[in-house]
N, C-alpha and C positions, 0 to 999 in steps of 0.2 A: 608490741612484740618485736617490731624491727630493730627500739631503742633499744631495748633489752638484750639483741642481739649480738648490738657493736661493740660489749665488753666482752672482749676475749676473740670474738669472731672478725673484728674490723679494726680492732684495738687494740694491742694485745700486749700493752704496756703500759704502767703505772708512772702519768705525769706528775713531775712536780710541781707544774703549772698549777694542777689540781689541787695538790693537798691543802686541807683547811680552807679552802676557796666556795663561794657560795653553789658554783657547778658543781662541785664533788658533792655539797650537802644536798643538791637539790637530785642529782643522781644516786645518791644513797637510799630517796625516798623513792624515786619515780623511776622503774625502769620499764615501763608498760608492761609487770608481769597479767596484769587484771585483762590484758588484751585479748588473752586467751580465753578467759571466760566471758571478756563480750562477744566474741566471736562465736564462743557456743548458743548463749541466751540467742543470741540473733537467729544464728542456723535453726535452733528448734523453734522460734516463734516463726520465722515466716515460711519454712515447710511446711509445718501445722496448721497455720492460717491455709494453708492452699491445698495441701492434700486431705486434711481430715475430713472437711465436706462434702467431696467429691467420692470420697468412700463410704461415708454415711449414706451419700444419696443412692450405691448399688444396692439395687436390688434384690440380687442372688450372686450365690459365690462366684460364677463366672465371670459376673460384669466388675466385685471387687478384685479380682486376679488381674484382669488385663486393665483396669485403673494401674493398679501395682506394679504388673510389668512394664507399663506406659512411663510409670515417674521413675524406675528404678534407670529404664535405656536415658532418662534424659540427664540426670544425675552420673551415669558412667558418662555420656557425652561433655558432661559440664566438667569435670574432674579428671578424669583419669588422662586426657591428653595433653595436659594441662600441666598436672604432675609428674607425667611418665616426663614429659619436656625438660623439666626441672633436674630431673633421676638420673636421665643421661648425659644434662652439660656433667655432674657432678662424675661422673663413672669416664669421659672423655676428658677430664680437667684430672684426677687421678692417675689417669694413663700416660696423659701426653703433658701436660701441664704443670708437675706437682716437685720441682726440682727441692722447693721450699717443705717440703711433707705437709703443708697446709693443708690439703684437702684427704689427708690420709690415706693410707693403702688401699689400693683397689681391691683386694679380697675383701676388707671391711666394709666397703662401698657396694661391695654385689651382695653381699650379705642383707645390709639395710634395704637394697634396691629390692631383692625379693620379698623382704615383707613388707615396703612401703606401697609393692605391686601385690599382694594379695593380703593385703590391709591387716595386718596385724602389728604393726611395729610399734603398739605402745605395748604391745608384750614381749618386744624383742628390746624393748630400750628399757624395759623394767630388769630383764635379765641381765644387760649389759652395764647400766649404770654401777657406777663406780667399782667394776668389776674388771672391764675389759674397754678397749676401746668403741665407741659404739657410730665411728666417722661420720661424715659429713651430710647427711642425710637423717640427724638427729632430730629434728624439728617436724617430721613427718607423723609422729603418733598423735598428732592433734587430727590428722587427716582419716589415720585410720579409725581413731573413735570414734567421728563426724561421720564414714562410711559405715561402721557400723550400726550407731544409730540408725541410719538412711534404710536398712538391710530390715533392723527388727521394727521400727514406729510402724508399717502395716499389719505386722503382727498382730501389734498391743492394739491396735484400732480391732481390729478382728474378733480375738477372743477377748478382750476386757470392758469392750463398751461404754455401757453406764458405768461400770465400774472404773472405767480407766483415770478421770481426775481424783479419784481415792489411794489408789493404787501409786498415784504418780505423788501425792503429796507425801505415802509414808515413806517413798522413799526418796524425795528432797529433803523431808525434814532427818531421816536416820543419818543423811550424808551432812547434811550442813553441821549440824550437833556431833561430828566426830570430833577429835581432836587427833593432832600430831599424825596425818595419816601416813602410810608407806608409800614408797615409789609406786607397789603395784595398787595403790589406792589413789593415788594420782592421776597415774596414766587413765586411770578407766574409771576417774569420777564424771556423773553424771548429773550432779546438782544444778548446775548451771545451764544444761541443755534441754534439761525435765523442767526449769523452770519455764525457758522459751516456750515448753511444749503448754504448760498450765494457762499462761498468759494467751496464748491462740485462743486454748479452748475458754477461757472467761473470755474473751473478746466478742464472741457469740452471748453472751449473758447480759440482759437488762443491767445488774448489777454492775457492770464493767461500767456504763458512762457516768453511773452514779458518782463514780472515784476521780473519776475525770479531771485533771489537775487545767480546772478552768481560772484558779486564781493566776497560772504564771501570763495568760494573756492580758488580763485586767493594767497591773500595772509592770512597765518595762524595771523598774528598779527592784519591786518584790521577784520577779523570774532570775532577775540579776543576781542578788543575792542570795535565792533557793537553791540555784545553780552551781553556784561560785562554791557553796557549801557541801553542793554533791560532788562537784568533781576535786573538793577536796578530800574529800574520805576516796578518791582514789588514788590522789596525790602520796599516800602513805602505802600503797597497794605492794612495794616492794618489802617492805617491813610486814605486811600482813601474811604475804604469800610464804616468807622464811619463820614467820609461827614468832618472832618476835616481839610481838604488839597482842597480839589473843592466840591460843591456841587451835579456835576454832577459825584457821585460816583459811581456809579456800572455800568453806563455808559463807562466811563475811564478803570474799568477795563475788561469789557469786548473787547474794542479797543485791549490793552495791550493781553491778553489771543490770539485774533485773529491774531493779528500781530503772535506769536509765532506759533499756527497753519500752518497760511498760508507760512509762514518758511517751517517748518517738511513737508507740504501736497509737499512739491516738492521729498520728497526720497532720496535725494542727502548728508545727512548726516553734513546739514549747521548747523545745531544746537550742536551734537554732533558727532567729528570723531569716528572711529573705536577705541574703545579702552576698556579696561576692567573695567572702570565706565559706558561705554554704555551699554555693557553687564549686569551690575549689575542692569542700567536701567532696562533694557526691563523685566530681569528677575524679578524686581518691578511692573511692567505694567503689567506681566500676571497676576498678583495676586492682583492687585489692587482694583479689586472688593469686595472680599473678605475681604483683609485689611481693606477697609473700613466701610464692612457690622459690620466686629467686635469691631472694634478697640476700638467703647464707652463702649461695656459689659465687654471687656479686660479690659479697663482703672477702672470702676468701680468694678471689680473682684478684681484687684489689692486692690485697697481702702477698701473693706470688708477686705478682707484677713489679712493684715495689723494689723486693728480693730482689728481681731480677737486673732492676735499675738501677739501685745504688749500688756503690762498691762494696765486695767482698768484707766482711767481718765490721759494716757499717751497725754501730749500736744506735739503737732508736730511740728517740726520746721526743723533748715537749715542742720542739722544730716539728717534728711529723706530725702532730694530731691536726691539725687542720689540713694538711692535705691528702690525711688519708681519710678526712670525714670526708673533706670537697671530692674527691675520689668515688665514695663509697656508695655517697648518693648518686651521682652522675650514672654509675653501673647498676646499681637498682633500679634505676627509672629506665636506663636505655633495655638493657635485659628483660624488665618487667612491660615494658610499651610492644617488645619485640613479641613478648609472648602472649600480649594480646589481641596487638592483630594478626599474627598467624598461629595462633595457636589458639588459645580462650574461643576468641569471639567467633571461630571461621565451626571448628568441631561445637558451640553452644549451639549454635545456629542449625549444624547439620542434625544434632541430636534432639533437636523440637522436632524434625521435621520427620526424623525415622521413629519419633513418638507416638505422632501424631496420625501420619502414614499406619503406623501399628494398630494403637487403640479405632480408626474407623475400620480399617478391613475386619475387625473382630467383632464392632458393632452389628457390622453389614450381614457377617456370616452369622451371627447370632440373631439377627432380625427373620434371616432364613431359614434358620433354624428351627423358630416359633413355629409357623404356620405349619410345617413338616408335621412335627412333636403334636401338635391339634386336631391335622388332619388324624393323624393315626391310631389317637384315642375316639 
């Protein structure tokens, strides 16, 4: 997603360097559009692995409520200060910052700010897209889908039950099998999220280790090229996601993203050995939130900055792409590091603990409450 972002938000000009050159072709194919939908597989596989059990295991409505309200306080702790952080460089960079009009009008900013703060803005970028300007805070409806998943999955635990892995396949399969979908089918597809959630619930099933892809550990050359083959069919993710390559595009890649998932959900390190690129992984992954809360005021920082540096009526060209990538990154990482240790990790941290604080005072008062209720019949 981040690649995908620095055309036009970090780049916003057509090198010559590039044309007919093997980066242009290899950028043609690969712009991390599939990011988005591993980003959902993910969220719904390991929320579901951890809240679905724990509601199962309540025993009466009360105790699945304050499970619910338990993971909903740690979930606005983990997000929202996180994002709002993000909300306001964007709306203080508009105000005081934006000689360049890069980060667009701040009424368009407070606009987006409002519904990326009560999560609706994949219905406010559905209205906007190609209609009106929809500023700087466009990359936000991934957030709000993500939050409303979070809002309805105790729901469907709730009243679906046994029925609920039924319920969830007909509607991965109705979504995968569209074709050519709208903006407002986009914004609020849930194929790739509902997948995460089916792979939790089979992860509890005998049947799950049955499937167990135990050949990629056997030999290091067959994982090699099983691999090589998967993350080529995402290599093409930017031709699939613009319906160019099949019409069942977001479909496809959400298949692709689950397949990778359902890999990783095994632990067993088939995807990536032990080694000091895994490492560099993961230590990507803790901060990934972050990175990508920033990554567009980063990328548009850079772009003002820039503006402000060179001379007046300075035209841009194949001299700047490298130093507004080397730029681009630096402000991502520094923005993004900033916002996790004072921001991410300090509010992650307090919102376990006002969770946790929560659900036993409700235990306690419910344990009181028993013997009460007993005596009294």
């Amino acid at each position: 997603m981040l690649l995908g972002h620095t055309n036009g938000s970090l780049i916003p000009w057509s090198s010559p360097l590039l044309e007919n050159s093997a980066l242009q072709h290899f950028y043609y194919y690969f712009r991390g559009a599939s990011g988005v939908d591993l980003f959902f597989v993910i969220s719904g596989f390991v929320i579901t692995r951890d809240l679905h059990p724990r509601l199962v295991a309540c025993s009466n409505l009360r105790s699945f409520t304050n499970v619910s309200l338990a993971f909903w306080i740690r979930r606005i702790w983990r997000i929202f200060p996180t994002a709002w952080f993000s909300l306001a460089i964007i709306l203080l960079a508009a105000a005081f910052f934006n000689r360049s009009g890069i980060f667009h009008p701040f009424k368009t900013n407070l606009d987006g700010t409002i519904a990326a703060v009560f999560q609706y803005y994949n219905y406010h970028l559905a209205l906007c897209y190609k209609h009106y300007d929809c500023g700087a805070n466009f990359y936000y409806w991934t957030l709000s889908l993500e939050e409303q998943f979070y809002l309805l999955l105790p729901f469907s635990i709730l009243y679906l039950r046994k029925w609920l892995p039924y319920v969830l396949a007909c509607l991965i399969v109705t979504q995968i099998f569209f074709p050519n979908r709208s903006i407002m089918m986009t914004v609020f597809r849930t194929d790739a999220i509902l997948l995460g959630v089916m792979i939790a619930l089979w992860s509890r099933s005998i049947s799950y280790r049955v499937f167990e892809s135990r050949f990629l550990a056997n030999s290091r050359w067959l994982r090699i090229t099983f691999l090589v083959g998967l993350y080529s069919t995402m290599a093409v993710d930017n031709r699939i996601a613009e319906g160019t390559l099949a019409p069942f595009n977001y479909g496809i890649l959400a298949l692709i993203c689950g397949a990778f998932v359902l890999i990783g959900s095994y632990d067993k390190n088939y995807l990536f050995p032990q080694c000091k690129f895994k490492r560099l992984i993961m230590w990507l992954g803790s901060r990934s939130c972050s990175l990508y809360m920033v990554h567009i005021p980063a990328y548009y920082f850079v772009q003002e900055a820039w503006f402000r540096i060179v001379p007046k009526g300075t035209l841009y060209e194949v001299t700047y792409t490298i130093p507004f990538i080397l730029s681009g990154i630096g402000m991502v990482f520094l923005l993004g590091e900033l916002s996790y240790r004072l921001v991410e990790s300090p509010s992650r941290r307090k919102g376990t603990q006002i969770s946790t604080r929560f659900l036993q005072k409700r235990i306690s008062e419910q344990t009181i409450d028993q013997p009460a209720a007993g005596s009294s019949r």
